[in-house]
LUMVEXTI-41995 format. One record per residue (C-alpha): residue number from 1; residue in three letters; z, y, x. Coordinates in pm, whole numbers, padded with zeros to 5 digits, m for minus. Last residue first. Layout:
<figus>
FIGU   num   residu        z        y        x
FIGU   NUM      ala        Z        Y        X
...
</figus>
This chain:
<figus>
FIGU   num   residu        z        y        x
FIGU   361      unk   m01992    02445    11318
FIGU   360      unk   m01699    02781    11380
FIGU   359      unk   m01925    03063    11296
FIGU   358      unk   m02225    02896    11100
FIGU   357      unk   m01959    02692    10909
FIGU   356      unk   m01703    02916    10834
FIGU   355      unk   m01975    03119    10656
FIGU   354      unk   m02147    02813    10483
FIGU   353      unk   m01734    02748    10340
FIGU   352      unk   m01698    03151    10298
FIGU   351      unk   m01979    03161    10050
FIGU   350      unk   m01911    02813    09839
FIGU   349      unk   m01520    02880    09844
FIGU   348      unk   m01636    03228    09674
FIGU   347      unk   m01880    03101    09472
FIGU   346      unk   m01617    02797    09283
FIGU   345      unk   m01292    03048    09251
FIGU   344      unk   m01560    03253    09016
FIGU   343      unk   m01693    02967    08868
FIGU   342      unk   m01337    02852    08783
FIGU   341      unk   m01255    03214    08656
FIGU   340      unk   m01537    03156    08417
FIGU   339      unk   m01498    02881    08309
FIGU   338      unk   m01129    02995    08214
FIGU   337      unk   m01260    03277    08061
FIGU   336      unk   m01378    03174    07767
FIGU   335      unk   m00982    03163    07603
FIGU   334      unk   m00893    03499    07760
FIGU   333      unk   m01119    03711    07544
FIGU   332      unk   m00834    03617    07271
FIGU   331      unk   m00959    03775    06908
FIGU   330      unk   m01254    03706    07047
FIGU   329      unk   m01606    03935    06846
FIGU   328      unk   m01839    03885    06585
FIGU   327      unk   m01936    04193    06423
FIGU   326      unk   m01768    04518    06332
FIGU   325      unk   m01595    04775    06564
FIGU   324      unk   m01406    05025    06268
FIGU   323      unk   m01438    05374    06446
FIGU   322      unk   m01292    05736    06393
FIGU   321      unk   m01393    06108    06468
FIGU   320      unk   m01393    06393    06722
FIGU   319      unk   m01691    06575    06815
FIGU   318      unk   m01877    06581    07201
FIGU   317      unk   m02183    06512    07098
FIGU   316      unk   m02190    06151    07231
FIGU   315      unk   m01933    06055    06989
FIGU   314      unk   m01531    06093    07038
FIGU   313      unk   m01216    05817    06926
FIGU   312      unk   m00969    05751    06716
FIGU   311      unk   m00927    05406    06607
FIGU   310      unk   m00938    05221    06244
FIGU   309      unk   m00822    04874    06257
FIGU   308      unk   m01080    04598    06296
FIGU   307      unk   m01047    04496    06641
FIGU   306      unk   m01371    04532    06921
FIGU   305      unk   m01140    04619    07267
FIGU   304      unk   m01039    04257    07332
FIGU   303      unk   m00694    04216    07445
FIGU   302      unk   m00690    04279    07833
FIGU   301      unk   m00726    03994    08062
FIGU   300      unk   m00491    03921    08334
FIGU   299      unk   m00576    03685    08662
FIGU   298      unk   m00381    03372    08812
FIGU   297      unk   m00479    03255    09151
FIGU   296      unk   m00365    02920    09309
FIGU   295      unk   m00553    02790    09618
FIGU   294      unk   m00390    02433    09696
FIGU   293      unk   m00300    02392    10031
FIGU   292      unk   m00529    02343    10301
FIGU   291      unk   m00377    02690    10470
FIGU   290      unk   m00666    02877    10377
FIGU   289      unk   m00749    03201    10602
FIGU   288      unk   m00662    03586    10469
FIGU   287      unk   m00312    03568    10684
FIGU   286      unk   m00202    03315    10561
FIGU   285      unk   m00375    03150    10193
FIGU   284      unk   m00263    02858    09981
FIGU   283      unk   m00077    03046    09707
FIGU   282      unk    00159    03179    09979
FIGU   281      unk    00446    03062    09766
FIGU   280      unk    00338    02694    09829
FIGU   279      unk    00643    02477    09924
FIGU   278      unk    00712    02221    10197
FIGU   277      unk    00390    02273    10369
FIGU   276      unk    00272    01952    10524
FIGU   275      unk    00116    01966    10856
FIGU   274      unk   m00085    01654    10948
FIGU   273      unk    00051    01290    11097
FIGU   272      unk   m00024    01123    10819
FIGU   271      unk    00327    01080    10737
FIGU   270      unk    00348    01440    10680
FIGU   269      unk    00476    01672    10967
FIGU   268      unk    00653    01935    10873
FIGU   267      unk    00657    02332    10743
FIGU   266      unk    00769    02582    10552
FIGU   265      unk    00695    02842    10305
FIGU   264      unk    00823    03162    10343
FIGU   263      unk    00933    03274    10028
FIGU   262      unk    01273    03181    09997
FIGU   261      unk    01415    03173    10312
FIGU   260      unk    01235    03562    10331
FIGU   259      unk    01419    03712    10002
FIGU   258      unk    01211    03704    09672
FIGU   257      unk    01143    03928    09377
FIGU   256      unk    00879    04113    09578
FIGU   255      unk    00732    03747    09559
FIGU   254      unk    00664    03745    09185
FIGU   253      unk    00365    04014    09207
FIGU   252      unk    00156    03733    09349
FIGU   251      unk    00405    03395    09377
FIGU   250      unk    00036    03233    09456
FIGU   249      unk   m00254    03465    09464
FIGU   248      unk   m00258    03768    09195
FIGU   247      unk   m00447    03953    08963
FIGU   246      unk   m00486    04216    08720
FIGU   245      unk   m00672    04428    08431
FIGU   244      unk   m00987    04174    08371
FIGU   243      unk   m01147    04294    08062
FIGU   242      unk   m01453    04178    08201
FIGU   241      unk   m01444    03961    08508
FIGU   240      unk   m01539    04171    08819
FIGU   239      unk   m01149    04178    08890
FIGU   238      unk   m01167    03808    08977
FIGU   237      unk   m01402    03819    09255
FIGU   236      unk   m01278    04102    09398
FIGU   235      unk   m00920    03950    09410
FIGU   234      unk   m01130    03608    09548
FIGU   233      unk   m01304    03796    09795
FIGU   232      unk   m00959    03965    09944
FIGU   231      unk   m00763    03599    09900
FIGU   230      unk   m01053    03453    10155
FIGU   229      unk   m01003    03756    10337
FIGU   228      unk   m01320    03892    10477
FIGU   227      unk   m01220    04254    10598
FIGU   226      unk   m00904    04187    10838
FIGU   225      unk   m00949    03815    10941
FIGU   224      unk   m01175    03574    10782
FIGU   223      unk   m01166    03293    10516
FIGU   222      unk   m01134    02915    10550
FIGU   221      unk   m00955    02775    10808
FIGU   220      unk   m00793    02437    10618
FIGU   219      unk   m01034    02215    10395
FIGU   218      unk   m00994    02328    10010
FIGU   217      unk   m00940    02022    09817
FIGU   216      unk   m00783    02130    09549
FIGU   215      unk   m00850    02484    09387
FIGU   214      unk   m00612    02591    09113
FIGU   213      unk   m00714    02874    08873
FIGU   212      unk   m00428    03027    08618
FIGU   211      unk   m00558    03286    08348
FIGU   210      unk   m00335    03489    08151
FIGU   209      unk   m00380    03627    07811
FIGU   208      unk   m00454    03942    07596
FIGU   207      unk   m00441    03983    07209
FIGU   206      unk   m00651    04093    06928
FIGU   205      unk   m00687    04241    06607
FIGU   204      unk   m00828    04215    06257
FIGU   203      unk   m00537    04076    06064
FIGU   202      unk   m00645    03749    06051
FIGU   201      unk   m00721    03717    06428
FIGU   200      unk   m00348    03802    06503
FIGU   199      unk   m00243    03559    06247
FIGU   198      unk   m00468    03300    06359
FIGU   197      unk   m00334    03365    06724
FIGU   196      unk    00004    03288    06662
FIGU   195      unk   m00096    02946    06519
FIGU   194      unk   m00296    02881    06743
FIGU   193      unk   m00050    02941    07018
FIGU   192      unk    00235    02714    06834
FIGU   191      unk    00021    02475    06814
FIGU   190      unk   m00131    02440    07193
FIGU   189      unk    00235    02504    07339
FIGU   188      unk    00365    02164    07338
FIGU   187      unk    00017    02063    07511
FIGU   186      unk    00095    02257    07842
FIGU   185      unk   m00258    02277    08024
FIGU   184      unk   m00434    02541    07780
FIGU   183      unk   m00797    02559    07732
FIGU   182      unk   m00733    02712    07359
FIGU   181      unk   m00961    02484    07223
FIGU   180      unk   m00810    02178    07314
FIGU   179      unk   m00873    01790    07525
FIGU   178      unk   m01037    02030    07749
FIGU   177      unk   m00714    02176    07929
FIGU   176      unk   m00545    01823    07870
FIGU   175      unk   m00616    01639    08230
FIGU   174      unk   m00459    01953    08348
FIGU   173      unk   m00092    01841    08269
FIGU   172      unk    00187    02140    08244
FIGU   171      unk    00496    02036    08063
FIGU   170      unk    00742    02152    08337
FIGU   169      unk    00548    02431    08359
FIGU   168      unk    00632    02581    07997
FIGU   167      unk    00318    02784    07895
FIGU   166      unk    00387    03169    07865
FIGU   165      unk    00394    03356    07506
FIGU   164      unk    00460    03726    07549
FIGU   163      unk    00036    03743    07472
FIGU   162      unk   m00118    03433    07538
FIGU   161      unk    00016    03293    07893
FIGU   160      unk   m00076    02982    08117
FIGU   159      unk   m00442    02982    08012
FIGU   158      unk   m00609    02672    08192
FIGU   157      unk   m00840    02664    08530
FIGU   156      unk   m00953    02349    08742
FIGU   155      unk   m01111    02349    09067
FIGU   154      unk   m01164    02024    09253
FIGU   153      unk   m01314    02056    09644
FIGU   152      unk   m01441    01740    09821
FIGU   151      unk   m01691    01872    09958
FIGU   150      unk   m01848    02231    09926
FIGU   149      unk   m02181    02303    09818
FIGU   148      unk   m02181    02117    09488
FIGU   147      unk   m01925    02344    09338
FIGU   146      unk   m02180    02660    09425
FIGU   145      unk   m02395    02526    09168
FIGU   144      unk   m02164    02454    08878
FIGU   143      unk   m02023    02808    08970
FIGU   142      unk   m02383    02999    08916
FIGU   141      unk   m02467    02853    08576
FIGU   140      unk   m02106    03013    08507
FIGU   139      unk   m02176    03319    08690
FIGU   138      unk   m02472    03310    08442
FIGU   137      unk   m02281    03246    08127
FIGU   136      unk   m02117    03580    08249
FIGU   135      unk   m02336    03815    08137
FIGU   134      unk   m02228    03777    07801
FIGU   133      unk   m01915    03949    07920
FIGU   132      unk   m02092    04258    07790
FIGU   131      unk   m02109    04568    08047
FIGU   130      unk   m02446    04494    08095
FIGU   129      unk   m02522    04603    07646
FIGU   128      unk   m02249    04679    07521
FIGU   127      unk   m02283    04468    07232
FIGU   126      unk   m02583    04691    07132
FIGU   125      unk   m02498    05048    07241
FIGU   124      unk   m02720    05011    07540
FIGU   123      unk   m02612    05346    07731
FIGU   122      unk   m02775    05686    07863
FIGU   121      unk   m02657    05922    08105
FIGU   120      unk   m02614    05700    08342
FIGU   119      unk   m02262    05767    08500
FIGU   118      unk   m02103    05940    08200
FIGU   117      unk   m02263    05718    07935
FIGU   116      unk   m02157    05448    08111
FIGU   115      unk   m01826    05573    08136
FIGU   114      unk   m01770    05642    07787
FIGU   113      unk   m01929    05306    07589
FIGU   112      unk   m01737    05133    07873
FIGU   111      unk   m01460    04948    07602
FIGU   110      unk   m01151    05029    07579
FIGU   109      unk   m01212    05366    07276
FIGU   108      unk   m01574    05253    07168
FIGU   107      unk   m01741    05575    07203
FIGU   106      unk   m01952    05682    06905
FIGU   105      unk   m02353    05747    06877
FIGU   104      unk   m02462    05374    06823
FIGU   103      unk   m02165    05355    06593
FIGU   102      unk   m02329    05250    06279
FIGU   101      unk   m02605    05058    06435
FIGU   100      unk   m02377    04829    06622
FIGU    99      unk   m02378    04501    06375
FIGU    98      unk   m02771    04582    06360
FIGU    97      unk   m02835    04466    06683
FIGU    96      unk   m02753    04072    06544
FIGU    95      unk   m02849    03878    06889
FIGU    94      unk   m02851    03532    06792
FIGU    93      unk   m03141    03377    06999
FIGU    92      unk   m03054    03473    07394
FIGU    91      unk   m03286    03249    07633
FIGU    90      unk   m03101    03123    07959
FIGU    89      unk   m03271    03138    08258
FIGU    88      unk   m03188    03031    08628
FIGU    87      unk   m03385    03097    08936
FIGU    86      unk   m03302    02881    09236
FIGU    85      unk   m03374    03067    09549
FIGU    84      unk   m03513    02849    09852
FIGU    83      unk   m03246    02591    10007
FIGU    82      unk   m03502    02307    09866
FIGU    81      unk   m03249    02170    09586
FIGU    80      unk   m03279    01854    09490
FIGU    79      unk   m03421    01661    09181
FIGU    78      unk   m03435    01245    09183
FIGU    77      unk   m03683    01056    09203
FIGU    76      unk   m03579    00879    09576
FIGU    75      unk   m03809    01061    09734
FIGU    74      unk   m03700    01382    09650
FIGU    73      unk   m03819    01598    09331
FIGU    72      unk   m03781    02008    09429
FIGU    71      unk   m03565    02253    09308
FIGU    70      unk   m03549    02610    09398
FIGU    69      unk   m03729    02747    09104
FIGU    68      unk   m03730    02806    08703
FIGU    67      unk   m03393    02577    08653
FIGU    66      unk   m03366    02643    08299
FIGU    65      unk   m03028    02695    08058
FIGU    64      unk   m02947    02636    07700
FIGU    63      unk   m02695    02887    07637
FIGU    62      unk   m02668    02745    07258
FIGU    61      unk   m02589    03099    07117
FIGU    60      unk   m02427    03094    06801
FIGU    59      unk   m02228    03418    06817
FIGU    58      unk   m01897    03310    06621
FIGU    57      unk   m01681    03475    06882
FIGU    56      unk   m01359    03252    06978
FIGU    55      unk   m01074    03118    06811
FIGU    54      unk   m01246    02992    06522
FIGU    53      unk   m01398    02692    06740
FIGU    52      unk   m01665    02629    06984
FIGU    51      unk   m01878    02950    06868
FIGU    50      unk   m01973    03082    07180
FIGU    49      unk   m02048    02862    07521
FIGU    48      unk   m01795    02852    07779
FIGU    47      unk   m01734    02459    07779
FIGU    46      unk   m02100    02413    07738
FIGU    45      unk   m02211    02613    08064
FIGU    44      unk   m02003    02360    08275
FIGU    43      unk   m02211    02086    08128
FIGU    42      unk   m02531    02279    08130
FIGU    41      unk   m02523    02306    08529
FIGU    40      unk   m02490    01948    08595
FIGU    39      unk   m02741    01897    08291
FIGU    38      unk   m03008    02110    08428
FIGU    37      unk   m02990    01831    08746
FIGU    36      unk   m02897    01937    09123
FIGU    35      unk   m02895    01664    09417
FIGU    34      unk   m02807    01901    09723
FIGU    33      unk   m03110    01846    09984
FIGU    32      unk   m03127    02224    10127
FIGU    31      unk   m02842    02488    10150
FIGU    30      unk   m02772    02728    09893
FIGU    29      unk   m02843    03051    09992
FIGU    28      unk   m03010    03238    09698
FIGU    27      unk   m02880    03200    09387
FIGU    26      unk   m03079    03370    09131
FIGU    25      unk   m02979    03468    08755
FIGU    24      unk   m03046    03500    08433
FIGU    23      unk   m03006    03672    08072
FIGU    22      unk   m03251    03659    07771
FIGU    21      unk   m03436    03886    07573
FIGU    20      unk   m03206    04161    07529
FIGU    19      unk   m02895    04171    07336
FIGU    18      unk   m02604    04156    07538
FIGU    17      unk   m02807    04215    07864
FIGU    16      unk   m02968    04084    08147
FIGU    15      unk   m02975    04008    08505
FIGU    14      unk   m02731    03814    08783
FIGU    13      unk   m02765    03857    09182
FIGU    12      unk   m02588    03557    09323
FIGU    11      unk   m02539    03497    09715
FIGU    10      unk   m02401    03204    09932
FIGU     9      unk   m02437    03334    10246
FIGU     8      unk   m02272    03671    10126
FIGU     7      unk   m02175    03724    09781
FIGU     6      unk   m02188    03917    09493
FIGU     5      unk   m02519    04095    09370
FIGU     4      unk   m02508    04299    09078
FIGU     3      unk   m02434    04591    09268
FIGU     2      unk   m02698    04855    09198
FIGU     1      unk   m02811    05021    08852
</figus>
């Protein structure tokens, strides 16, 4: 299996499955002399770890993670990276295989049980083995990495949208995103949501959600024409998220909606003498470069595939028949992958920051 590398100066290749061993990663590129404790990286780690609440997958994993290279102590006694590749590890201890031994021959219908088997030949039936979003815990390891490399940069992420539920903006306050466990910036709706998602989890099924990622900070110029579009990497980026089915930068599908007065966004001079955009429609990218706006990115996720209610389906032999997915499974995969979408945002401003850098100094 190729492409589990993403990235160009600032490159991750991730390993591991559902239920193997453990899962890791190496980031290669990172510059030399960044200050970089296990905690830094367990902190971020924490907020996408299983088990948090009832609303997400009761899998106790701790995702206790270890630096296994790239670090070095500096003079001062503290630990910095070396610019060699950091190898992360993080031990899996609740695998239960034998949730998945009574469909080991059946296709999951949403899930990648059929088109693994179709490219491969052969498939880890166990939790879906690579195709799980367990492997992202590592892009999360990744993110609190590639946050250090660039400056002055905040990126925050919150679920604006649970099913036909959307937040109401005029509400919105990110300082609240971890103060529940739904991740959501508009506290009027954190009730209602739970509410609506206990009954979907108590009758066995799931529902989708919407993702919003804001990055703050980002310095002007970032990006590259034609083929290395800052809002091209961060699609890509996004769409390698499981159960990811969409996404858009700024007014995104919204702005076929719009005439040109109202979408282009325009321009003065602030009182500090720079350009100040006097809306952000563009999501904080022209032309595939960052305007020094605020990057805003919103992605879909599917409802989880695993639901109690009887589906039909095929096996590997070719003959028709149902499934009930057991085990411990989101009723809302979007909840866990807010940390993840803000890792995401996180390596691609990491990679085309070192790339704007060795072209332009």
């Amino acid at each position: 299996m190729s492409h589990n590398t993403f990235g160009h100066l600032f490159r991750i290749t991730t390993w591991g499955e559902s239920h193997g061993p453990a899962i890791g990663c190496v980031v290669d590129g990172c510059p030399p002399g960044i200050p970089l404790t296990v905690e830094e990286i367990q902190r971020d780690l924490d907020r996408r770890r299983p088990g948090q609440s009832r609303f997400t997958t009761q899998r106790r994993e701790p995702d206790s993670v270890e630096i296994q290279s790239g670090v070095f102590d500096d003079s001062g006694g503290g630990q910095v990276t070396t610019g060699t590749p950091i190898g992360l590890v993080i031990r899996n201890t609740d695998q239960r295989s034998k949730d998945y031994g009574d469909i080991a021959a059946k296709f999951r219908p949403g899930h990648a049980d059929f088109t693994y088997e179709a490219k491969y030949g052969l498939r880890d039936y166990r939790g879906g083995g690579r195709s799980s979003a367990r492997e992202t815990a590592m892009r999360v390891a990744a993110g609190a990495i590639a946050r250090k490399v660039v400056p002055g940069v905040r990126i925050r992420a919150g679920l604006v949208q649970m099913g036909p539920h959307r937040i109401d903006r005029s509400r919105l306050d990110w300082s609240t995103v971890d103060d529940n466990p739904l991740f959501c910036p508009d506290p009027g709706s954190v009730e209602p949501w739970s509410d609506y998602l206990d009954e979907i989890r108590k009758n066995g099924s799931s529902i989708g959600a919407v993702i919003e990622v804001v990055a703050k900070g980002v310095p002007a110029g970032l990006g590259a024409p034609i083929y290395g579009k800052l809002d091209q990497d961060l699609a890509s980026a996004m769409m390698s998220i499981n159960a990811v089915k969409g996404v858009e930068i700024g007014e995104g599908m919204a702005a076929a909606e719009l005439t040109g007065e109202e979408n282009a966004d325009e321009i003065r001079i602030g009182a500090d003498g720079k350009p100040l955009f006097l809306s952000n429609h563009a999501g904080g990218i022209l032309g595939g470069l960052s305007t020094g706006q605020e990057i805003v990115c919103r992605f879909s996720v599917k409802p989880t595939s695993s639901i109690l209610s009887p589906r039909k389906t095929i096996d590997r032999h070719g003959n028709e028949t149902d499934i009930v997915t057991k085990g411990r499974h989101d009723p809302c995969v979007g909840i866990r992958a807010v940390p993840v979408g803000e890792a995401m945002m996180a390596l691609v401003l990491a990679d085309h920051f070192l790339r704007h850098r060795g072209q332009c100094g």
